[in-house]
ROTI-635167 format. One line per field, with one value per residue (C-alpha): x, y, z; residue in one letter. Coordinates in Angstrom, 1 decimal, padded with zeros to 4 digits, always signed. Example, Ala and Ser with C-alpha at 12.3 -4.5 7.8 and 13.67 -1.06 7.14 Angstrom:
<nodes>
c1 <- +012.3/+013.7
c2 <- -004.5/-001.1
c3 <- +007.8/+007.1
aa <- a/s
</nodes>
This chain:
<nodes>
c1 <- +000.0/+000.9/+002.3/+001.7/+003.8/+002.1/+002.8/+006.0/+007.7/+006.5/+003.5/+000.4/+000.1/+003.4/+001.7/-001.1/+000.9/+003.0/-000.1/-001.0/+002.4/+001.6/-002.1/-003.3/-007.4/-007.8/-010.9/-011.9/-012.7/-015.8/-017.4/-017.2/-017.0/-013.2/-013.6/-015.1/-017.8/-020.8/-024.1/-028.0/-030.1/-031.4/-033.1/-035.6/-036.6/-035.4/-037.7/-034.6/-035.5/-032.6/-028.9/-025.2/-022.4/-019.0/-017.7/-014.3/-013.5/-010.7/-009.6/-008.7/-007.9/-006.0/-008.7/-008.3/-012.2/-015.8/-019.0/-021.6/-025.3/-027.3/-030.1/-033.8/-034.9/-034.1/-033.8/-035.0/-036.6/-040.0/-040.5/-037.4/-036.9/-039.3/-039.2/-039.2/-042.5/-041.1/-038.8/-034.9/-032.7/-028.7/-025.3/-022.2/-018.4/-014.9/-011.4/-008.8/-006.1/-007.8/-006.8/-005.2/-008.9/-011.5/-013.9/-011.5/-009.8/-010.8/-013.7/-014.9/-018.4/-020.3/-023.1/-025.7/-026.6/-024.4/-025.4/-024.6/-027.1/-029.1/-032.4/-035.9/-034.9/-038.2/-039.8/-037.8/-035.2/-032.1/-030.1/-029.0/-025.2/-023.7/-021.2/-017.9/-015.7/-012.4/-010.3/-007.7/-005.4/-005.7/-006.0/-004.0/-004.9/-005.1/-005.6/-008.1/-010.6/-013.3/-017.0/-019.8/-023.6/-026.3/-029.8/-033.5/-036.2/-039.9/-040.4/-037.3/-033.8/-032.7/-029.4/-027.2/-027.0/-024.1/-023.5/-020.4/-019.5/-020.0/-016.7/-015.0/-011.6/-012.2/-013.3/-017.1/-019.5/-023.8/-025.9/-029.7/-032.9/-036.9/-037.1/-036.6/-034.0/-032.5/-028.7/-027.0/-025.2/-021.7/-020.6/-017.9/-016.9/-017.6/-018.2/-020.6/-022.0/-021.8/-025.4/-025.9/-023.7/-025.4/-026.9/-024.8/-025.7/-023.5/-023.5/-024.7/-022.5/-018.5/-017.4/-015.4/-013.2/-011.7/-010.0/-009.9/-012.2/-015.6/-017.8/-021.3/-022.2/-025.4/-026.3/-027.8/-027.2/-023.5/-022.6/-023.7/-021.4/-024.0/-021.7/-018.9/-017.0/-016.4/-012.3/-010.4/-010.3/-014.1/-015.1/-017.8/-018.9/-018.2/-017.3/-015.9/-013.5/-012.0/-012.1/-012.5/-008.4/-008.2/-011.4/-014.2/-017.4/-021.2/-021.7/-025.8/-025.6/-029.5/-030.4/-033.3/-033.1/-034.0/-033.2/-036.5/-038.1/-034.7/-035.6/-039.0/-038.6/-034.8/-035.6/-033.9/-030.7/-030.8/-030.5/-026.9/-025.2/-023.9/-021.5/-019.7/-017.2/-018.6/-021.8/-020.5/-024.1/-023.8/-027.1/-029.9/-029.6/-032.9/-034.7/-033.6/-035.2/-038.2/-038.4/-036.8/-035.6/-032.3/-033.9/-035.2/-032.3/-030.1/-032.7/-033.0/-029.1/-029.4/-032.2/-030.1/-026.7/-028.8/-030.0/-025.8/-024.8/-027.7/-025.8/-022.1/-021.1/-018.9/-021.0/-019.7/-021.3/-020.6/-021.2/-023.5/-022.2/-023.5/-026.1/-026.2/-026.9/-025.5/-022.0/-020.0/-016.2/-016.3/-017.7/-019.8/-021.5/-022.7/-026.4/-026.7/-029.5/-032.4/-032.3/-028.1/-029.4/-030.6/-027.8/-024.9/-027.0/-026.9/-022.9/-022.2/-023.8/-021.9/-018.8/-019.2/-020.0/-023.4/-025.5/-025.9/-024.7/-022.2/-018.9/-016.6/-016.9/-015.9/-015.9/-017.0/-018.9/-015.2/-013.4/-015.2/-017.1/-015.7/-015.2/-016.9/-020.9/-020.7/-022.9/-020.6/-018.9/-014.8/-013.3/-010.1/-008.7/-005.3/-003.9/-005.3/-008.0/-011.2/-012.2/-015.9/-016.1/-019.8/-021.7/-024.8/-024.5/-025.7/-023.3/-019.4/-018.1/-015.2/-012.9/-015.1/-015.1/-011.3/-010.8/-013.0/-010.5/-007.1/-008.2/-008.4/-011.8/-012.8/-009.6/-009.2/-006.4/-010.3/-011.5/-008.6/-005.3/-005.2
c2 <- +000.0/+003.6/+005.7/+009.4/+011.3/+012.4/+016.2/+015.1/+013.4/+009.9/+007.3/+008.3/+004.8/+005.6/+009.0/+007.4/+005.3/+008.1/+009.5/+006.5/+006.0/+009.7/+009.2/+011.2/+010.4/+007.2/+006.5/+002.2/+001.0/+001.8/+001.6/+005.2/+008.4/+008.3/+010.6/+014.1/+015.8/+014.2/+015.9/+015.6/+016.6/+020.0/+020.5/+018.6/+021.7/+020.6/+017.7/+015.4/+011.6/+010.6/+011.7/+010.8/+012.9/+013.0/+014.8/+014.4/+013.1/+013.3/+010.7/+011.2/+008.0/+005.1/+002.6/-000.6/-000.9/+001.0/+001.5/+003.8/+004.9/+007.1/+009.4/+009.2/+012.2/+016.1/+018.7/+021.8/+024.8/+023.9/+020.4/+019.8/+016.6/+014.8/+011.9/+013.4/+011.6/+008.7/+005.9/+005.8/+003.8/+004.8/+002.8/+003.9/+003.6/+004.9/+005.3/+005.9/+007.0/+009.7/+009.2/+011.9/+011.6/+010.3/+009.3/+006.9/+005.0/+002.2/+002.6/+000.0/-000.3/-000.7/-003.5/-003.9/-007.6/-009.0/-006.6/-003.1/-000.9/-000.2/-001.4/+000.4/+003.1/+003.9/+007.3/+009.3/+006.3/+006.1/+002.9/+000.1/+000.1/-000.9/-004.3/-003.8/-003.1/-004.2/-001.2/-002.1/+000.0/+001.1/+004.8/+006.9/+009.5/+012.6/+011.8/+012.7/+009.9/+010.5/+008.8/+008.4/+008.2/+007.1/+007.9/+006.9/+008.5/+007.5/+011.5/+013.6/+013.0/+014.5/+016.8/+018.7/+022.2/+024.7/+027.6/+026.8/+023.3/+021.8/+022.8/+020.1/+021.6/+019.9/+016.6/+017.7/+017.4/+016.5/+016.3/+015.7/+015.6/+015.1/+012.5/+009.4/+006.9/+009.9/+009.0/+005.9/+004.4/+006.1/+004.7/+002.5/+005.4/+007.9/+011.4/+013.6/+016.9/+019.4/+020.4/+021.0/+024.2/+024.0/+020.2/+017.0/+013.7/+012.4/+009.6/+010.4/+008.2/+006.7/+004.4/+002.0/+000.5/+003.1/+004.5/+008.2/+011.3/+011.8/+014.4/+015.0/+018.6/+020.2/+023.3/+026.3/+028.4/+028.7/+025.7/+025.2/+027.9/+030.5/+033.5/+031.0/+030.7/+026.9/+026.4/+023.3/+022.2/+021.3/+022.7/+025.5/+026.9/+028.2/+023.9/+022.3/+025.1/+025.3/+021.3/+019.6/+019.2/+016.8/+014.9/+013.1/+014.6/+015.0/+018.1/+018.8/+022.8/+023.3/+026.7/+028.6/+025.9/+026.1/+023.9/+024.0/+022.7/+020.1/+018.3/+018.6/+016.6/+014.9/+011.2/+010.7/+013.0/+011.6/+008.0/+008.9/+010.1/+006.2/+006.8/+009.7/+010.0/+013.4/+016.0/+019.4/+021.8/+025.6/+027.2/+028.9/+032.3/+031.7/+030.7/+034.3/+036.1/+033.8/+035.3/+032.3/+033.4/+032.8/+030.3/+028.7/+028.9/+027.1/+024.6/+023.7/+023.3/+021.1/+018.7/+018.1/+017.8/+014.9/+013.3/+013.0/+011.9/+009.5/+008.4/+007.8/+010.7/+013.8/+017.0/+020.2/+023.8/+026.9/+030.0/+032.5/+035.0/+038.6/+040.0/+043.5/+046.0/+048.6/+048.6/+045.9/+047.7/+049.9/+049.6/+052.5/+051.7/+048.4/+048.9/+045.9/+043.6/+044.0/+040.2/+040.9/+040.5/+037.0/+035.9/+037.1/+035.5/+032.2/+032.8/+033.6/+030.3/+028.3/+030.2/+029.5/+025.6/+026.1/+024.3/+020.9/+018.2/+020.5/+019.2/+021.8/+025.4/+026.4/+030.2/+031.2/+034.4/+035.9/+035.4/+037.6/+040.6/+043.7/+042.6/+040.5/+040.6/+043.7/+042.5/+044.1/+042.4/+043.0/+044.6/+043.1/+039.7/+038.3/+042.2/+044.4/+046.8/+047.7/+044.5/+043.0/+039.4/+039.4/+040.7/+040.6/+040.8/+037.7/+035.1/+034.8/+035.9/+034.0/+036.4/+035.8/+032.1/+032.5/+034.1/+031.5/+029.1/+030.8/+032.3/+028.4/+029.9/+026.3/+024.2/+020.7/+020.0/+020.1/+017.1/+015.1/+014.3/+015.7
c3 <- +000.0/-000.6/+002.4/+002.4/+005.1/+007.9/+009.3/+011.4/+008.6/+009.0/+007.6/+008.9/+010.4/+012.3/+013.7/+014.8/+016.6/+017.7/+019.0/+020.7/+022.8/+023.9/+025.2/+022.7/+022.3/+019.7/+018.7/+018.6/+015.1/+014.0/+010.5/+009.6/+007.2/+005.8/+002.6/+002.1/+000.6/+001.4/+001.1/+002.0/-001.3/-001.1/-004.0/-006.1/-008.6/-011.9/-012.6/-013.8/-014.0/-015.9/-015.1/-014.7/-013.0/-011.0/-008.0/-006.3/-002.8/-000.4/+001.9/+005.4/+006.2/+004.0/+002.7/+001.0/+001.2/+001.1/+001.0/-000.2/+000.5/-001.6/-000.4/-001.9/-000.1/+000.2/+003.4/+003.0/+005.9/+004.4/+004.2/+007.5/+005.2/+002.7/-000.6/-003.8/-005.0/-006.3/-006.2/-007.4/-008.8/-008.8/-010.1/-009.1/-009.4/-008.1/-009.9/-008.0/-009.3/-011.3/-015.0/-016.8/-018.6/-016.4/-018.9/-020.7/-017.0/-014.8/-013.5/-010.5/-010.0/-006.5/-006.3/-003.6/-003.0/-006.0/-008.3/-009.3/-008.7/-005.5/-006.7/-006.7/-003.2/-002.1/-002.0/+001.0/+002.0/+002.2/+000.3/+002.1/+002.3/-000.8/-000.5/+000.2/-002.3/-002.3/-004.3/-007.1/-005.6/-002.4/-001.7/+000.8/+003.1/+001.5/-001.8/-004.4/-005.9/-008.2/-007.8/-010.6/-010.5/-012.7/-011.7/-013.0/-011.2/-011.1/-010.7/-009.9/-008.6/-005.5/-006.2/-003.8/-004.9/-004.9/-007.3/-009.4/-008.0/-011.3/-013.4/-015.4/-013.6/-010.4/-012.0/-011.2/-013.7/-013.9/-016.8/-016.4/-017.9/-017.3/-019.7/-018.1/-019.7/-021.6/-020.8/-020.5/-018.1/-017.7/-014.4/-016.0/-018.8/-020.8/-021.8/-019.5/-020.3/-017.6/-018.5/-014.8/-013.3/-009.3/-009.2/-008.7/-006.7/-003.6/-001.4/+002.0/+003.2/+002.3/+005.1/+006.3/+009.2/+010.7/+013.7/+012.8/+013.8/+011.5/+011.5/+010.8/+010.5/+011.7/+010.1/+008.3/+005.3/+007.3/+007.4/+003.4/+002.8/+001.2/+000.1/-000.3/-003.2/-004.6/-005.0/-005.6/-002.2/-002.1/+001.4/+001.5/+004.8/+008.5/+009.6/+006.5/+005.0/+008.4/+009.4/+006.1/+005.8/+007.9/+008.7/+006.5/+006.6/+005.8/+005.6/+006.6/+005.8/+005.1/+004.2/+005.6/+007.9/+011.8/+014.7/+015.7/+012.5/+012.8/+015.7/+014.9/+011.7/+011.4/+011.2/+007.9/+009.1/+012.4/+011.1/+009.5/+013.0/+013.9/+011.1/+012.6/+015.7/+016.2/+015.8/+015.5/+015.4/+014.0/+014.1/+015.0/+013.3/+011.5/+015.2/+015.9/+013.2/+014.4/+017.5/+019.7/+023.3/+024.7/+026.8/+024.2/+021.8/+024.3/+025.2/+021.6/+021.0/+024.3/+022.8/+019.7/+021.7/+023.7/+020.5/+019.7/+022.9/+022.7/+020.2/+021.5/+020.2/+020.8/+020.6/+019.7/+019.0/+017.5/+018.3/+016.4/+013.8/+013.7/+011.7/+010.3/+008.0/+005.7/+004.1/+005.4/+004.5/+007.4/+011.2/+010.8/+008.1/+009.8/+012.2/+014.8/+014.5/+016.5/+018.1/+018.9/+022.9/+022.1/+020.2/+022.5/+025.0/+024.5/+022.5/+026.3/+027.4/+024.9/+025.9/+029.7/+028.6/+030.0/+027.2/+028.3/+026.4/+024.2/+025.2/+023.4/+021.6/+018.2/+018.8/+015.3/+016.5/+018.2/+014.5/+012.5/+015.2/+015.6/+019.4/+022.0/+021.3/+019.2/+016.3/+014.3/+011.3/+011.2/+008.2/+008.4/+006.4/+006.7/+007.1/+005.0/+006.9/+005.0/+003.6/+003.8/+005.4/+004.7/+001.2/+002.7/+006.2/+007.4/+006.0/+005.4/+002.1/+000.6/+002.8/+005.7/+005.2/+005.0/+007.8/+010.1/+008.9/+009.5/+012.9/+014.1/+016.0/+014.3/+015.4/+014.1/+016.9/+019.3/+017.4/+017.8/+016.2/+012.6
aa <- x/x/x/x/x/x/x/x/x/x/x/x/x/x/x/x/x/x/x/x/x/x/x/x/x/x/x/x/x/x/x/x/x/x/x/x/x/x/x/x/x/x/x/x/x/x/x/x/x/x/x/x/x/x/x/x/x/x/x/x/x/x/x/x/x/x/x/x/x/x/x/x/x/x/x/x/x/x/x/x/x/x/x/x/x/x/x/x/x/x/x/x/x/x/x/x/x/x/x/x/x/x/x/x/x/x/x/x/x/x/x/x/x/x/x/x/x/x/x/x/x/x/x/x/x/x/x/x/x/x/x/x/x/x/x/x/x/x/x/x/x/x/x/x/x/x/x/x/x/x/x/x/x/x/x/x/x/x/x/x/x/x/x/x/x/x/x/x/x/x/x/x/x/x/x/x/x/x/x/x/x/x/x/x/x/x/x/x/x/x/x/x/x/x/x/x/x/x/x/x/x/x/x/x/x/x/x/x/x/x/x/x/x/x/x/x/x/x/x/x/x/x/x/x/x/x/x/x/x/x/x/x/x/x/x/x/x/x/x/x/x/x/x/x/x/x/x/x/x/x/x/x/x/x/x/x/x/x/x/x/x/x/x/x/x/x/x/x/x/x/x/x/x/x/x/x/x/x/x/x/x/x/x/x/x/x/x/x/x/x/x/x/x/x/x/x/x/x/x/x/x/x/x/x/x/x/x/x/x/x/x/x/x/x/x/x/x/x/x/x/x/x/x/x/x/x/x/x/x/x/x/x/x/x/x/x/x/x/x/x/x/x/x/x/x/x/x/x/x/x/x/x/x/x/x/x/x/x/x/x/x/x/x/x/x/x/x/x/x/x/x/x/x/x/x/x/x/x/x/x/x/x/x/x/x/x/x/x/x/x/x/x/x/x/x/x/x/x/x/x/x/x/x/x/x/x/x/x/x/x/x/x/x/x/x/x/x/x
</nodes>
């Protein structure tokens, strides 16, 4: 197998055992997230029944082996989480290494029960597992593999939406259509159209034996990464940009969404959290602009932290980021939001570890205000003064995004051993 160095100049396997010699936390083995990217639908608008695509994936741990598990269902701050009217049936494949031309290398297909496809997934389920599959060559941490889809709905396919992900530069690539049957198969090679610029399909889950950190990540429009820009690396958001280096993920940014209307409705969601070492929540600025109390706020992130630790698993919780108006360049062009009171109020609980069942912070709220509970977005990026981390003052830009991520407010070294 392939050995990548680790960050002190040996194999990853050695860290780990470095790590271990030093009673540094080790997770046991568990059957758990080892790539990034992964992605709840969030959008069912286009009507496609027939489609193929690609996206790109990261390891973050070595794997000889995986599974997948696709998603016949779509989040969203109306519906919390519903089927998109019909049942769906996906193929898929990996290649790793990524061939000079994708279309044209080996391609190996996944099969559930023997055979490759997941059969008929019922209207708002989730596929079974797929088998294991035993890689051609085994992958090392930290490189880049591709996966393909092909997908025949009964009414619509579920896609994960993000302006600009689709660019045949980062390997990432969808076409669809309403017909159904339009496209062939193209899981095992094969031109694709990049027909669709926001709307690919991803696995909710890609797992396997492992012994390193995995994180599922609760969330609003921040945690999606509205206002982000899409770059190379993959991660969008206030969580993954800043964590997404070293750790798999599934990345549950809904937008609009509230925590509220989450544990309300989260069956579907909640069903994926055995897969991950840890639930890292970033909300509730939309409960906020619903009127939620303090109180309530912090009672809400409590109930969800107690669904994770129901769980086994490590909760942690970021603070709130500021919402404003005006002109975002300067301070005094910026007007505090009316419901500031409520969300310093519970930042301060999270910050004094008074939410229960929140184990650790991730102070995103302290990276990007002017100063403690201001309300006020900085205008400061990586040393140059008068720069906007927000375009429309309620999430990060790129620069704001940036600067979450090289503040270390959102620290992977708190998760564990990167």
């Amino acid at each position: 197998m392939t050995r990548s160095s680790g960050a002190l100049g040996f194999s990853h396997g050695a860290a780990d055992r470095w790590g271990r010699e030093r009673g540094l936390p080790v997770l046991p083995s568990y059957l758990g997230q080892v790539a990034t990217r992964s992605y709840a639908p969030n959008n069912i608008a286009t009507g496609f029944k027939s489609g193929n695509g690609q996206t790109f994936h990261v390891a973050r741990d070595e794997i000889s082996s995986l599974q997948v598990a696709y998603a016949n269902w779509y989040q969203s701050s109306t519906v919390h989480e519903a089927g998109p009217g019909g049942g769906l049936t996906i193929t898929a494949s990996i290649q790793y290494p990524i061939a000079a031309n994708p279309d044209t290398g080996v391609w190996q297909r996944f099969t559930w029960a023997g055979q490759p496809g997941t059969g008929i997934i019922p209207d708002g389920a989730t596929s079974a597992l797929s088998d294991l599959l035993k890689l051609l060559s085994p992958i090392p941490r930290g490189a880049a593999f591709l996966l393909r889809w092909h997908a025949e709905a009964s009414a619509q396919i579920p896609f994960w939406q993000f302006t600009g992900s689709n660019s045949a530069g980062y390997n990432q690539i969808a076409e669809g259509n309403s017909t159904a049957g339009f496209y062939s198969d193209k899981t095992t090679g094969g031109s694709i159209a990049s027909g669709t610029s926001a709307n690919n399909l991803y696995p909710v889950l890609i797992v396997s034996q492992t012994a390193r950190p995995s994180l599922y990540l609760l969330g609003d429009s921040r945690v999606h990464g509205i206002g982000d820009t899409f770059d190379a690396t993959g991660h969008t958001g206030e969580l993954a940009r800043s964590l997404g280096d070293h750790f798999g993920y599934l990345n549950m940014g809904c937008p609009s969404e509230t925590l509220q209307g989450w544990l309300a409705n989260n069956s579907r969601r909640r069903a994926l959290i055995p897969y991950f070492s840890h639930m890292v929540g970033n909300m509730s600025i939309n409960d906020i602009a619903a009127g939620r109390s303090t109180a309530q706020l912090a009672a809400d992130i409590a109930a969800a932290a107690a669904l994770g630790k129901a769980a086994g698993k490590k909760v942690l919780w970021a603070t709130i980021s500021p919402s404003a108006t005006g002109t975002w360049s300067t301070v005094g062009g910026q007007t505090v939001s009316a419901a500031n009171a409520q969300r310093y109020g519970v930042n301060n609980l999270l910050r004094a570890r008074q939410v229960a069942g929140v184990d650790d912070i991730f102070d995103v709220a302290g990276a990007v205000e002017t100063g403690l509970n201001s309300g006020l977005w900085a205008v400061e990026h990586d040393g140059t003064a008068g720069v906007a981390l927000t375009s429309d003052g309620i999430h990060a830009n790129y620069a704001g995004y940036q600067r979450i991520r090289r503040s270390r407010a959102v620290d992977p070294a708190v998760i564990g051993m990167t």
